[in-house]
VOGU-3710 file (C-alpha; in Angstrom, 3 decimals, decimal comma):
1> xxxxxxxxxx> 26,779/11,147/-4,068  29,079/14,578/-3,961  25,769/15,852/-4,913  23,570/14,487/-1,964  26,605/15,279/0,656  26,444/19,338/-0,345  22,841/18,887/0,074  23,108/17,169/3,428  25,952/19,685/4,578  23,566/22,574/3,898
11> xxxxxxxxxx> 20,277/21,391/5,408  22,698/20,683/8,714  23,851/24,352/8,609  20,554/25,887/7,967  18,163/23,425/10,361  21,089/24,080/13,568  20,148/27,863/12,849  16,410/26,974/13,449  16,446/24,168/15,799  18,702/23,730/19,068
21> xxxxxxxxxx> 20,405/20,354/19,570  17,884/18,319/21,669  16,607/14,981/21,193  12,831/14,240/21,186  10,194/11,890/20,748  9,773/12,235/17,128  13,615/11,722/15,852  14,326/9,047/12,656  17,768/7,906/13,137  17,271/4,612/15,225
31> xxxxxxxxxx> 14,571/3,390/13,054  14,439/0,020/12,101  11,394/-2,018/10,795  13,277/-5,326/11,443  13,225/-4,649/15,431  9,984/-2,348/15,653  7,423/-4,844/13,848  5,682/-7,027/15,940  4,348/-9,531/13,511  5,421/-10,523/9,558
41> xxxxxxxxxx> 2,100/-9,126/7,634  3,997/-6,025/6,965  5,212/-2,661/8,495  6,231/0,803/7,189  8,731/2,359/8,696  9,352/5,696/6,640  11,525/5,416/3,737  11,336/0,854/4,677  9,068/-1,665/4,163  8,782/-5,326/5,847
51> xxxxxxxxxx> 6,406/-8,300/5,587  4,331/-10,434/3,757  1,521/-7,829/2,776  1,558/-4,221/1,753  -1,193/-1,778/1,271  -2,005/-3,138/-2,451  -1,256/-6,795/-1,810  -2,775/-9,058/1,439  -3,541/-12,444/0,772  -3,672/-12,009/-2,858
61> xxxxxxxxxx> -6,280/-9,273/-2,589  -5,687/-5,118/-2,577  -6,817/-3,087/0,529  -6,179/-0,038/-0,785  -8,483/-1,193/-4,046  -11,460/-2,521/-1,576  -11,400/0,679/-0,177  -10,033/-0,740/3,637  -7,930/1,955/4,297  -7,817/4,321/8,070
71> xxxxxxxxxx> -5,728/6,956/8,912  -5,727/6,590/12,713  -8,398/3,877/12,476  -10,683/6,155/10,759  -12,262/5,445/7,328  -10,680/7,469/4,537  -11,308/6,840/0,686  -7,622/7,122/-0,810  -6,980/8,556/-4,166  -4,358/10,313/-4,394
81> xxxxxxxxxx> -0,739/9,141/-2,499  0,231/10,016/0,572  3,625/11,633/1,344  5,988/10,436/4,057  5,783/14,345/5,036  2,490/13,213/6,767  2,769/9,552/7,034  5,126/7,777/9,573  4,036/4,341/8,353  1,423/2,128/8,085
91> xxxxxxxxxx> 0,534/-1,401/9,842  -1,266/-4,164/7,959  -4,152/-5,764/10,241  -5,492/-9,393/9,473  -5,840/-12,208/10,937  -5,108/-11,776/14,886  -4,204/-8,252/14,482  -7,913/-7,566/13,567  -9,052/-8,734/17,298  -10,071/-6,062/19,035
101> xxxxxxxxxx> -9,986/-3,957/16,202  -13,647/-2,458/15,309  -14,916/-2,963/11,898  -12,748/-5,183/10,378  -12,963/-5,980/6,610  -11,614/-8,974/4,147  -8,474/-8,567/2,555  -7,299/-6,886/6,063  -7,098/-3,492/7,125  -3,835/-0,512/6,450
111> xxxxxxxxxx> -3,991/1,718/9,185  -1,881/5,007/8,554  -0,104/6,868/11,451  -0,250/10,304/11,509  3,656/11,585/11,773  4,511/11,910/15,569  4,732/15,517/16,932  7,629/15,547/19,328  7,145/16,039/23,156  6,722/19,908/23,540
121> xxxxxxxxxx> 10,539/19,955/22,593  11,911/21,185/18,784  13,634/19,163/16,607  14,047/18,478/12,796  15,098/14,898/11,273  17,141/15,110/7,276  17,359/12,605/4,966  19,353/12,406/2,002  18,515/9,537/-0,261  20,760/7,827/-3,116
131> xxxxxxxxxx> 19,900/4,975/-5,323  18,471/3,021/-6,859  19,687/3,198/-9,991  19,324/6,963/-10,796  17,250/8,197/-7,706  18,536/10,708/-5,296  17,240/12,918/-2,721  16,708/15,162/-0,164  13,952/15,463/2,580  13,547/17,871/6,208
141> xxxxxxxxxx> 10,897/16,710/8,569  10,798/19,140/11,609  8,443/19,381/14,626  7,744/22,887/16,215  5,982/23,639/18,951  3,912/26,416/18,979  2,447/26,458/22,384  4,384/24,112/23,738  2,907/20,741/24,000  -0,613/22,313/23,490
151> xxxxxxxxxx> -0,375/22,961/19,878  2,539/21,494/17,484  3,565/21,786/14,125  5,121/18,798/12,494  5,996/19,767/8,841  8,047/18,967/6,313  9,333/19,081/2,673  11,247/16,765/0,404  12,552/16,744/-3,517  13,374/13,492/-5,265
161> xxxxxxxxxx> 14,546/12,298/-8,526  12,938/8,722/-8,014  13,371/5,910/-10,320  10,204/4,022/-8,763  7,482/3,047/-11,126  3,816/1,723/-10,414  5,688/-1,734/-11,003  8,802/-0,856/-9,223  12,005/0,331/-9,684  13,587/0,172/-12,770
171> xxxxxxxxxx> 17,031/1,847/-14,417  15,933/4,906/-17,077  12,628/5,658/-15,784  13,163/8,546/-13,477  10,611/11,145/-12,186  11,208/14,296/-9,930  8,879/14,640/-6,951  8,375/17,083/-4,592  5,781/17,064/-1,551  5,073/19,698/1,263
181> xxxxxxxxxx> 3,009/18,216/4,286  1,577/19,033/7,621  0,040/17,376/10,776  -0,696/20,109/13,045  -1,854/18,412/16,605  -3,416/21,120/18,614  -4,778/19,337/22,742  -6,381/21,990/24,654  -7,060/19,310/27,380  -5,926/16,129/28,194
191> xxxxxxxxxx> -9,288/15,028/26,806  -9,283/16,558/23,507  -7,040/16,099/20,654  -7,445/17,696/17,261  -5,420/16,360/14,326  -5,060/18,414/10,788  -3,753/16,436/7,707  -1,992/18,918/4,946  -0,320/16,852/2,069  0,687/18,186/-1,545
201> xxxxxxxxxx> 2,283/16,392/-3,617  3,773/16,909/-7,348  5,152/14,414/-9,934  6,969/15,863/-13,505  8,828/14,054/-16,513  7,365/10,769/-15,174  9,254/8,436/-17,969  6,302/5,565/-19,116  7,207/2,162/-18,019  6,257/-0,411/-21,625
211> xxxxxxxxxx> 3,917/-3,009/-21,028  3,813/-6,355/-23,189  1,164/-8,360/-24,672  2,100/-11,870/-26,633  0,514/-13,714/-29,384  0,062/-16,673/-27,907  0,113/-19,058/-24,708  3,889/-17,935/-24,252  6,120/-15,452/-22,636  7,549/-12,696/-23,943
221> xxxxxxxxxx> 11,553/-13,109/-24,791  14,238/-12,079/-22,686  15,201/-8,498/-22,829  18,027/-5,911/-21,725  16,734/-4,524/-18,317  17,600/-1,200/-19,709  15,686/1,996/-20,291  13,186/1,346/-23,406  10,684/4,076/-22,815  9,962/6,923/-25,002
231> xxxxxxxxxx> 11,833/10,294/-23,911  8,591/12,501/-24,794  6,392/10,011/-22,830  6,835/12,118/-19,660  3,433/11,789/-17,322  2,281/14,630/-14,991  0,171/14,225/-11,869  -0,590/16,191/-8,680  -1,956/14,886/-5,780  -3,465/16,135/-2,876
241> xxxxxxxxxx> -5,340/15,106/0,621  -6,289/17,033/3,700  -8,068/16,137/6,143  -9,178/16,929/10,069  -9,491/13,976/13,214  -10,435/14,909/16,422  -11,044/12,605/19,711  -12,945/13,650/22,917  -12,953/11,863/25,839  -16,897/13,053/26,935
251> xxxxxxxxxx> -16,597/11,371/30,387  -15,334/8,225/32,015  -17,990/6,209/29,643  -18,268/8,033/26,661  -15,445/9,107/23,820  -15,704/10,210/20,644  -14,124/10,277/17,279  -13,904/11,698/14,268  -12,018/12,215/10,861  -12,973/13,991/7,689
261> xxxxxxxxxx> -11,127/14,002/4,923  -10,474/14,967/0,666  -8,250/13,437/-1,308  -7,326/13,641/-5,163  -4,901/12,869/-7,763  -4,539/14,886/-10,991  -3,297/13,153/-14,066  -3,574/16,081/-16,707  -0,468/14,102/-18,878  0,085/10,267/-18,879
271> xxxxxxxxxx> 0,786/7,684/-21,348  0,598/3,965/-22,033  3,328/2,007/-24,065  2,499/-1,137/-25,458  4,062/-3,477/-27,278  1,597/-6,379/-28,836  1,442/-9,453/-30,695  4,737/-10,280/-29,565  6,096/-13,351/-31,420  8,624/-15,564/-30,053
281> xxxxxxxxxx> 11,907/-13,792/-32,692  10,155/-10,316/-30,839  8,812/-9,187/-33,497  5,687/-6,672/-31,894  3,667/-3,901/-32,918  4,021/-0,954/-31,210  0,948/1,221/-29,618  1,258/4,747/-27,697  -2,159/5,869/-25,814  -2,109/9,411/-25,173
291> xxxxxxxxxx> -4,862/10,790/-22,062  -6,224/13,394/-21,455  -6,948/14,840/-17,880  -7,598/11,815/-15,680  -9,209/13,218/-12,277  -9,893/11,424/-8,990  -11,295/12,973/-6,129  -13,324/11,790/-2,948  -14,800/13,263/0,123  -14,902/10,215/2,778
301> xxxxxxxxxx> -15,038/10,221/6,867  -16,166/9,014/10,006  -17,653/9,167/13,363  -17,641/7,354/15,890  -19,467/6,644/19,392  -18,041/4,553/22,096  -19,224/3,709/25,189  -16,400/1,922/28,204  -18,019/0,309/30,977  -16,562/-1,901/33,539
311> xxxxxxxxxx> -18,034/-4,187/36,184  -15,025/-5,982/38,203  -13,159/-8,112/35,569  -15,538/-7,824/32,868  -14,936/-4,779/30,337  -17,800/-3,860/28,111  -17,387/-1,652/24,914  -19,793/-0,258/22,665  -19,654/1,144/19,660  -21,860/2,949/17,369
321> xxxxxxxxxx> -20,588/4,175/13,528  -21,504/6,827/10,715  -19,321/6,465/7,852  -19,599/7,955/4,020  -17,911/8,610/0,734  -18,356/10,517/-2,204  -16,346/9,981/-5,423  -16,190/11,497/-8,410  -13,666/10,721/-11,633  -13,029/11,682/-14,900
331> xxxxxxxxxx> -11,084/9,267/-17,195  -11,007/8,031/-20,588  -10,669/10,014/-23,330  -7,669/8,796/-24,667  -6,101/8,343/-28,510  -4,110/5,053/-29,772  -1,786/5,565/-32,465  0,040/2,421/-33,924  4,012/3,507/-34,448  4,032/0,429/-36,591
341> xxxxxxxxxx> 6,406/-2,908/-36,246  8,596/-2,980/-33,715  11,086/-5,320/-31,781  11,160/-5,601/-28,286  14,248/-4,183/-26,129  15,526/-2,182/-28,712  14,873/1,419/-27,701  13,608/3,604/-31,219  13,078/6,356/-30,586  9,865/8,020/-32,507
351> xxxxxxxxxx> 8,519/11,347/-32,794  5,794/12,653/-30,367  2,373/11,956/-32,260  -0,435/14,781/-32,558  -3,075/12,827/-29,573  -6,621/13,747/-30,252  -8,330/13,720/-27,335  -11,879/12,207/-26,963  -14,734/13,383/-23,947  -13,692/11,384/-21,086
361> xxxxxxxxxx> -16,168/8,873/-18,501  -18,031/10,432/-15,389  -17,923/8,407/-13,051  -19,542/9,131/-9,330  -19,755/6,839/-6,411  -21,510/7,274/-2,867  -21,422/4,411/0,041  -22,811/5,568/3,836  -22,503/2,826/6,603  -23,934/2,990/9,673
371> xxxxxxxxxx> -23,186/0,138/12,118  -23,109/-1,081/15,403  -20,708/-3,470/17,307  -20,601/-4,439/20,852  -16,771/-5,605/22,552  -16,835/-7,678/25,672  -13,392/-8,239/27,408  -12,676/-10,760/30,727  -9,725/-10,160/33,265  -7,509/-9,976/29,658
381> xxxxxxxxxx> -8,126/-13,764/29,292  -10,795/-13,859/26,494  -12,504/-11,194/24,267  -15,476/-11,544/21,734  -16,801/-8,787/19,736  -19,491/-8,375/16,934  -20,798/-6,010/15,029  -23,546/-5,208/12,420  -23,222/-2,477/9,300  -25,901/-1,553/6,914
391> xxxxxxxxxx> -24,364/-0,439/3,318  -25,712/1,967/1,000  -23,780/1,688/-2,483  -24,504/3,634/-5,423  -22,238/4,450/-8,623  -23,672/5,752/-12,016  -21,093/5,661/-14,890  -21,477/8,218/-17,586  -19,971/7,164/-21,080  -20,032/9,602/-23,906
401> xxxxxxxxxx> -22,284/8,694/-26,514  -23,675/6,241/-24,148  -26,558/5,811/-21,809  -25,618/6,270/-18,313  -25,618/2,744/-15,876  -25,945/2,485/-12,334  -25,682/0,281/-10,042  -26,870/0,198/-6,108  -26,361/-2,518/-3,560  -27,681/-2,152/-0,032
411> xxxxxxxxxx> -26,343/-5,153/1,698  -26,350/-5,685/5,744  -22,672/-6,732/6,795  -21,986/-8,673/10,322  -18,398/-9,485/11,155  -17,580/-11,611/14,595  -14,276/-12,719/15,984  -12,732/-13,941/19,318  -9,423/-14,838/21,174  -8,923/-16,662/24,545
421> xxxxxxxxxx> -5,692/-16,906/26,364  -5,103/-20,491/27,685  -1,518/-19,746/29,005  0,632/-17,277/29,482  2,378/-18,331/26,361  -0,913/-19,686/24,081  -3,904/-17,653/22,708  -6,321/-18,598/19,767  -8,398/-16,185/17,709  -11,232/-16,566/15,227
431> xxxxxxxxxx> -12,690/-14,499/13,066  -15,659/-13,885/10,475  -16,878/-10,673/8,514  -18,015/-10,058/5,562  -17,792/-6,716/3,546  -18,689/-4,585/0,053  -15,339/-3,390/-1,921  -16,039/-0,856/-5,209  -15,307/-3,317/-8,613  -14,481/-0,185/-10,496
441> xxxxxxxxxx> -15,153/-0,239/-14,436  -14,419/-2,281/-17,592  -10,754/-1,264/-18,313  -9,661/0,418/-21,724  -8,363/-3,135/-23,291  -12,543/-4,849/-22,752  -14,810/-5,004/-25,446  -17,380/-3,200/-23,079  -14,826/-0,270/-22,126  -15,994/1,893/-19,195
451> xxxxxxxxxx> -18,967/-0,187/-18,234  -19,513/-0,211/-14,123  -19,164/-3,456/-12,687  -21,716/-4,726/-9,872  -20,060/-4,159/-6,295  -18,545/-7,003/-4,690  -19,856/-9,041/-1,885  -16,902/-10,675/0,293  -16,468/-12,392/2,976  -13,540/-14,325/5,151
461> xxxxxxxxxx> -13,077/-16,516/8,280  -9,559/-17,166/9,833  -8,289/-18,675/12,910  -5,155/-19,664/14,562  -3,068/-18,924/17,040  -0,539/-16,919/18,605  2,556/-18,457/21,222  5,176/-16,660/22,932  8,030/-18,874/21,401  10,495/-17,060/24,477
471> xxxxxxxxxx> 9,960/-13,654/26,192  11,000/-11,997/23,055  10,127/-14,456/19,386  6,508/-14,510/18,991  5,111/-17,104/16,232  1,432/-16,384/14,461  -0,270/-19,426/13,105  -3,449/-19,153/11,424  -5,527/-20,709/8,514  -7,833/-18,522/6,102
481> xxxxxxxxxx> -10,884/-18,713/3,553  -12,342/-15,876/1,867  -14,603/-15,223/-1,294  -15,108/-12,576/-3,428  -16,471/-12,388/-7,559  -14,378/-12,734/-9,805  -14,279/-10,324/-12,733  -11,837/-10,176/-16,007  -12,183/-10,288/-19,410  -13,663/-13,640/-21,694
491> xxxxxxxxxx> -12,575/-15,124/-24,522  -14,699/-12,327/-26,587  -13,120/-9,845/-24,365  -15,746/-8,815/-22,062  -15,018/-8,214/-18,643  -17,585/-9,142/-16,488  -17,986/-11,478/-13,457  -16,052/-14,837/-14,808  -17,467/-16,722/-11,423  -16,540/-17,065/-7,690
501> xxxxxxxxxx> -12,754/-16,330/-6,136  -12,085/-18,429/-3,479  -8,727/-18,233/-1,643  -7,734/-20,641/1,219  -4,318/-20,767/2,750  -2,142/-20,686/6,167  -0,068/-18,245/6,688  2,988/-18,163/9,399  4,167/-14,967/11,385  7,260/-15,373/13,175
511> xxxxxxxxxx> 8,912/-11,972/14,871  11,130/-11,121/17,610  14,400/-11,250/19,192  15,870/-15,384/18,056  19,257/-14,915/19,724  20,841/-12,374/21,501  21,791/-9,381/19,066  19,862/-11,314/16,150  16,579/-9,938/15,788  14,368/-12,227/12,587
521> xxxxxxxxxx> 10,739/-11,081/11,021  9,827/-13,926/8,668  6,156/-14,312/6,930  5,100/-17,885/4,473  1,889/-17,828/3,129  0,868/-21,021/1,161  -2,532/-21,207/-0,560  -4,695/-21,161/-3,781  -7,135/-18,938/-5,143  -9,368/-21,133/-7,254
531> xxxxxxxxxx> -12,417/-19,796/-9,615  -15,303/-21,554/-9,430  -18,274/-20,939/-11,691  -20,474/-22,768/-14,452  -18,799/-24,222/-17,344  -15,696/-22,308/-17,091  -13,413/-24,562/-19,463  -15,872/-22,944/-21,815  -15,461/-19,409/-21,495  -11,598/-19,792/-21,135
541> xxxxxxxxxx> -10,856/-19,798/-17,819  -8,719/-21,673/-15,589  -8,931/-23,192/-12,202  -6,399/-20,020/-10,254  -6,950/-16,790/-10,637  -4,592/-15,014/-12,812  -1,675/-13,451/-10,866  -1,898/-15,440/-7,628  0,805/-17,326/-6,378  0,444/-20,485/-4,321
551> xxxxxxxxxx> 3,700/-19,633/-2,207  5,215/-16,915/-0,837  7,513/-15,704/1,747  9,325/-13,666/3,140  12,477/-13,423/5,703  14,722/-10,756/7,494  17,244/-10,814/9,673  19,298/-8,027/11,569  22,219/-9,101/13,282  23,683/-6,183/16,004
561> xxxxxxxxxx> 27,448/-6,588/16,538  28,273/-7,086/20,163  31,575/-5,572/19,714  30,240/-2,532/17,772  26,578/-2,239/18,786  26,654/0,848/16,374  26,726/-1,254/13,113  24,128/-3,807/12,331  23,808/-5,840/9,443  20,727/-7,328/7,505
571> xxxxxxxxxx> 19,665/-9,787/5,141  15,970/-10,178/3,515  14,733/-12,681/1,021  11,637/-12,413/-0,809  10,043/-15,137/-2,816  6,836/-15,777/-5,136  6,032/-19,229/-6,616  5,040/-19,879/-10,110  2,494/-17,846/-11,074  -0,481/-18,118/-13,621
581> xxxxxxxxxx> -0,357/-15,368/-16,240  -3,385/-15,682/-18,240  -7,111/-16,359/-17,523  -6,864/-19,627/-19,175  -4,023/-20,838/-17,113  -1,887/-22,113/-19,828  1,239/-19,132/-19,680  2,756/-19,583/-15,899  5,432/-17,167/-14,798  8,246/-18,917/-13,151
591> xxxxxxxxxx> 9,285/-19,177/-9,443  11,768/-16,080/-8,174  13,630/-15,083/-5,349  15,189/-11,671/-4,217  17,694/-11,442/-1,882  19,194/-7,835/-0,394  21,796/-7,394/1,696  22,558/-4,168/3,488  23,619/-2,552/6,895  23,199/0,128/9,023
601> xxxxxxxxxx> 25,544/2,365/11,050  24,587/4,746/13,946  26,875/7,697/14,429  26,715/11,295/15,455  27,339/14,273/12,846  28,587/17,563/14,882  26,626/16,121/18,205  23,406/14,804/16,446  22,410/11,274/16,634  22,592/10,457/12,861
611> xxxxxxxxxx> 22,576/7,318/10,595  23,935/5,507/7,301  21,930/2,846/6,061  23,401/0,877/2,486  21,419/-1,811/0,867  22,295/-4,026/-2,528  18,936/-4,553/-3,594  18,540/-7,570/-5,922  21,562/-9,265/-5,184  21,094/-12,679/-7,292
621> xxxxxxxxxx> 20,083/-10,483/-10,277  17,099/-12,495/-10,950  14,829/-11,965/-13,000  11,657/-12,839/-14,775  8,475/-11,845/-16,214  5,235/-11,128/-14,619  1,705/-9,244/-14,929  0,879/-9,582/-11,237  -1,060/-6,477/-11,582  -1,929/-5,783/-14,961
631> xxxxxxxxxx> -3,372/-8,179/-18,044  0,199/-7,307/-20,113  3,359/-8,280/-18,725  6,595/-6,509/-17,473  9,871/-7,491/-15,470  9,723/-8,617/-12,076  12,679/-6,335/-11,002  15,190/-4,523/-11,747  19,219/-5,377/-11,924  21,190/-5,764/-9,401
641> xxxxxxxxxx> 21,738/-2,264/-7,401  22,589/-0,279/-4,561  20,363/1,802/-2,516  21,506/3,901/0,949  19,951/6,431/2,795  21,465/9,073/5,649  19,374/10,327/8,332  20,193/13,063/10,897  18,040/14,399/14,024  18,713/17,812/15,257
//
């Protein structure tokens, strides 16, 4: 902490040198998530996120896998992360949040916002960052403007040591990060507005997180939640996206918009630890994979054509599409070496092994869209829009030694959905579309490693509706059904399509303002995602999909002292029902709940608005194991700890 207050102290000094002390549009210090989101389904609010859903998990299904990511509400193809230099958050849409929103897809929609340029003013927001566990950090966002509100620079840099893993974060396994990013806005008129995207992003001494694998229809005994890694295991990866958007108002009827945009992700060092054939006295054997280069890269985009007319109290849009992407990866490659017998949570330590590298997969993808969709709204009262997309898929997978497959789908895609206002307090919506999502490639641990999968076919319907509870609590009712193949590995270890996922459920969205000074965002979703299919007892699969919870839900609440409005304090629980965690359905992950508790403290620092925000994350301690997103299984969470954050605008 003596560390992270220098820091703080210093970036003060030199950012008053650079930036005089005036507030503007794009300052940090009064965010909150709790009382900015306007429904549960989940909300990023820069270093915070709330809700049900993020950007790899709605209803059970990843976005950011099917490839239903915008930036803006343009199409972009994300492989490689983006920084909160560019980012100010992102907003989950599904359900009623898709009305009115063109081109919808199942599993929902994450919609990044470009960081906000402040209002032809400069001004420059620091964070400092400590916890969890061993994490610390130090970030400067600023805004500039060049030519006044014409053209403005938001920029930014940060350096982390994070303790966040792709499962989490967990004690021991730290990385250091450090991104540079850009959003240059440049509006010549008021009709024209040109956005760049700039983002570059490195990760070093990446510690690998151990993943385990079981003999049998059990779980894995209890371990220390300690660091268990190996110290030379450290991973490497560089990512980076750019990207232009640009929107022109043409005329009083016709706009425009477009985005273009790269992004990528070099791996040239990672590692998997395994430990398998765990037996119940955790006695394992103990694999290290060693990779080679694994690249990702994509060139996606969009443009768009919209057409406003209105004729008294009826409001007519339409909308005509172009979008494309253009993938190409490199992975695979990499060497196993068996360090022998082993017991789980007790951390040996073993010498680096000499990898030998194999020639890694080729792997290129292409999907163009064009589509159409028409938007009709009257007086504000009721709204129905459609739409129509034709898909062009194609991905060829080159294996070494092997033949090359392809695969091409050219499917036509329709969506539809409606709301009607019947009071000032009621509204319904419906919905239906249908969509294609990637299905990627056998993974390393199949029997038919690296073979392409056939693209996925999906499609949902949801309805419900929304009701002004009071002028300020809004409640979200809805019920869901969606499909989409179903693809993991057989009892011979093939993966391949197993049969048909079908996931029904109702989710509940209530947000707002409950009582005076007590704002609550609270999010259940309660459902099943069954496989159905042809003799399915026989291949050795079970009736749920493996990893997919029939209950979930979330709840926060921030409570603003009326005596101190500066300090506000906040409680959020999180929990996931038992869990299947194997094909076969006969290992089930029990029931947890995680509770943090935290608060938040607005204050000024030498005249500038500034703020402290502490959380305990994990405050029951619970624990449990899980492989919600992989076949082998890891811990739920980390210990109990402590995570805070200081923000100051100048």
């Amino acid at each position: 902490m003596r560390l992270v207050n220098s820091a703080v102290r210093i970036a003060l000094a030199c950012s008053a040198l650079v930036f005089p002390c005036r507030h503007a549009s794009a300052q940090h210090a009064a965010d909150n998530p709790v009382t900015s989101a306007d429904d549960a389904f989940g909300l990023t609010l820069g270093l915070e996120s709330i809700g049900m859903y993020s950007p790899g998990q709605v209803r059970g299904f990843s976005p950011r896998t099917a490839g239903n990511l915008r930036i803006e509400g343009l199409y972009f193809d994300q492989q490689g992360s983006l920084s909160n230099r560019v980012i100010e958050g992102s907003t989950i849409r599904v359900g009623v949040t898709e009305i009115g929103y063109a081109f919808p897809a199942p599993t929902g929609i994450v919609d990044y916002t470009l960081r906000r340029p402040a209002d032809g003013a400069p001004s420059a927001t620091v964070i400092a960052t400590a916890g969890p566990y061993q994490g610390k950090g130090l970030s400067l966002d600023s805004s500039i403007p060049l030519l006044g509100r014409e053209l403005v620079l938001p920029a930014g840099i940060s350096y982390q040591v994070s303790s966040q893993t792709p499962y989490g974060a967990y004690p021991g396994y730290t990385s250091t990060v450090t991104s540079l990013g850009a959003t240059p806005k440049w509006s010549p008129t008021d009709a024209i507005t040109v956005r760049v995207l700039l983002d570059w992003q490195q990760t070093r001494g990446a510690k690998t997180f151990p993943l385990y694998y079981t003999a049998g229809a059990y779980q894995p005994p209890s371990i220390t939640r300690s660091y268990l890694g190996q110290d030379w295991a450290e991973a490497r990866k560089l990512t980076e996206n750019a990207g232009a958007l640009a929107t022109w108002k043409l005329n009083q009827t016709w706009s425009l918009a477009a985005g273009i945009f790269h992004s990528a992700a070099h791996n040239p060092q990672t590692f998997a630890d395994l430990y398998t054939d765990i037996q119940p006295d955790k006695r394992a054997e103990h694999l290290v994979i060693g990779y080679p280069n694994q690249s990702l890269a994509s060139t996606s985009g969009e443009l768009r054509l919209t057409s406003h007319v209105t004729s008294g109290v009826w409001r007519h849009e339409f909308i005509m599409v172009a979008r494309g992407r253009h993938g190409l990866a490199r992975y695979g490659g990499g060497d196993v070496v068996d360090l022998g017998e082993s017991t789980i949570g007790v951390n040996v330590q073993v010498p680096e092994p000499n990898f030998r590298f194999a020639e890694r997969t080729l792997d290129r993808t292409e999907q163009w869209t064009l589509g159409g969709a028409y938007r009709v709204d009257w007086n504000g009262r009721a709204e129905l829009q459609m739409g129509l997309q034709e898909v062009n898929y194609r991905k060829a997978v080159t294996i070494p030694g092997v033949a090359q497959t392809k695969v091409t789908d050219h499917p036509l895609r329709d969506y539809g959905n409606s709301a009607v206002v019947l009071t000032k307090s009621l509204s319904l919506f419906a919905g239906y579309t249908q969509g294609v999502e990637d299905s990627g490639v056998a993974p390393s641990i199949a029997s038919n490693d690296g073979a392409v999968l056939p693209a996925s076919r999906t499609w949902q319907f949801d309805s419900g509706l929304r009701f002004l509870l009071t002028q300020h609590l809004k409640l979200i009712a809805g019920v869901f059904e969606l499909e989409k193949p179903y693809f993991n590995l057989d009892t011979s270890g093939l993966d391949r399509e197993l049969g048909v996922q079908q996931a029904r459920g109702i989710e509940v969205s209530i947000a707002g303002q409950l009582l005076p000074h007590l704002d609550v965002n609270a999010g259940l979703l309660s459902g099943k995602v069954r496989i159905l299919g042809a003799d399915l007892a026989a291949l050795g699969v079970g009736p749920t999909a493996v990893g997919q919870t029939r209950l979930q839900y979330v709840a926060n609440a921030n409570y603003t002292l009326p005596f101190w409005p500066a300090l506000s304090l906040d409680v959020s629980a999180t929990h996931f029902g038992a869990t299947p965690a194997s094909v076969s359905n006969d290992i089930y992950t029990p029931s947890v709940t995680e509770v943090n508790l935290g608060g938040r403290l607005k204050f000024d620092i030498l005249g500038r608005p500034s703020s402290l925000r502490v959380q305990v994350q994990n405050l029951p301690n619970s624990y449990r194991w899980t492989n919600v997103y992989t076949p082998g299984f890891f811990e739920w969470a980390g210990p109990r700890t402590v995570f805070g954050y200081l923000t100051t605008d100048l």
